[in-house]
C-alpha positions in Angstrom: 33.5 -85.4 126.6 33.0 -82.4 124.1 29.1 -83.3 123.9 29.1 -83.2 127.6 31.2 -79.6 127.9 29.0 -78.3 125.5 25.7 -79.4 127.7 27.0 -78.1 131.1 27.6 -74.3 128.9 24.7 -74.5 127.5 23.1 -74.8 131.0 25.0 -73.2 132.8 27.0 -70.2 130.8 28.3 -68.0 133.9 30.6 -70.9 134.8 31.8 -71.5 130.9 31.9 -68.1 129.1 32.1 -65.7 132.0 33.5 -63.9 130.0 31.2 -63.3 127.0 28.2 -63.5 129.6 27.2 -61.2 132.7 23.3 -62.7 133.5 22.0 -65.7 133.0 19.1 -68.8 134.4 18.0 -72.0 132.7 14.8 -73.4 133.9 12.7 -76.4 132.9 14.9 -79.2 131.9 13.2 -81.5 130.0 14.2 -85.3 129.2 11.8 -85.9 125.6 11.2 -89.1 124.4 13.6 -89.2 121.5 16.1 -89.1 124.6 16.9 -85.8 124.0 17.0 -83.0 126.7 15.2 -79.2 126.2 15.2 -76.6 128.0 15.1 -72.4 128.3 18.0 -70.4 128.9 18.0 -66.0 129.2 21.4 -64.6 129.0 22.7 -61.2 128.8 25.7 -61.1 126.3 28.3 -59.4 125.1 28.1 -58.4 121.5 28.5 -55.2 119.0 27.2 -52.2 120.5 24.2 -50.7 121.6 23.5 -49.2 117.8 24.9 -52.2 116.1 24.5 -55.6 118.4 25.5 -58.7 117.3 24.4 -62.2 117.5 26.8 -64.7 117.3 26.1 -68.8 117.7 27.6 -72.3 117.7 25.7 -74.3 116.5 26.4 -78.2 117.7 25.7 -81.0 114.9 25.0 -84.4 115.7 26.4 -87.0 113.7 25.7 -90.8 113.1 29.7 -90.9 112.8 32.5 -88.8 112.6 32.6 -86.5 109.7 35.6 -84.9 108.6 33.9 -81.5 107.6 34.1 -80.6 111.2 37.6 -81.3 111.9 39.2 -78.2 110.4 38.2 -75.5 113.2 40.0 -77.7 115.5 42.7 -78.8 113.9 43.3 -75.3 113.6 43.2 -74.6 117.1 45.4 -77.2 118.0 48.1 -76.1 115.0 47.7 -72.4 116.7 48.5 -74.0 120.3 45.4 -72.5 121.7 42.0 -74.2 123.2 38.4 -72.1 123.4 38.0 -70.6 127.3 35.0 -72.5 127.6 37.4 -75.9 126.9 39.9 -74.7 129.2 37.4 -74.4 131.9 35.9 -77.7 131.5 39.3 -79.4 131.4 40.2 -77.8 134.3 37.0 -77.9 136.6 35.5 -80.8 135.6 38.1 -83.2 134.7 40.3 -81.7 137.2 43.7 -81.3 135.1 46.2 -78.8 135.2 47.2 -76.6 132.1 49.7 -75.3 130.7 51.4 -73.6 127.8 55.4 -74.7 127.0 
């Protein structure tokens, strides 16, 4: 389910990360034949400032199998009580479960 949240922002950012994003299209989906999908996205971003932007990205590895090295962000999270926006959405919109903090 995390590959697919991941997908849908990636495509479609004004729905995820509405509020890190104020513009943005994807056009020309692409299926290649390695199964994998491509396609363009233009965004405008939040980020720095107009002297000093910034450009921040997650980058999403593929694995063969799980590998630990990738656990600790999220272990974190989860010790910390808290879930990325983006997650929250997804849970909420597409899975269609309720939320909350005790």
């Amino acid at each position: 389910m995390i590959w697919d949240m991941e997908t849908k922002k990636a495509w479609d950012p004004l729905t995820y990360i509405a509020y890190v994003v104020s513009q943005a299209h994807s056009w020309g989906r692409t299926t290649l034949r390695d199964g994998t999908t491509r396609f363009c996205r233009s965004s405008l971003q939040l980020g720095g400032s107009e002297h000093a932007p910034l450009n921040l990205w997650s980058i999403v590895l593929l694995t063969g199998a799980p590998d630990p090295r990738y656990y600790e962000p999220f272990e974190q999270m989860v010790c910390a009580g808290l879930l990325p926006g983006f997650l929250e959405i997804y849970i909420e919109r597409d899975l269609k479960l309720g939320l909350s903090r005790i």
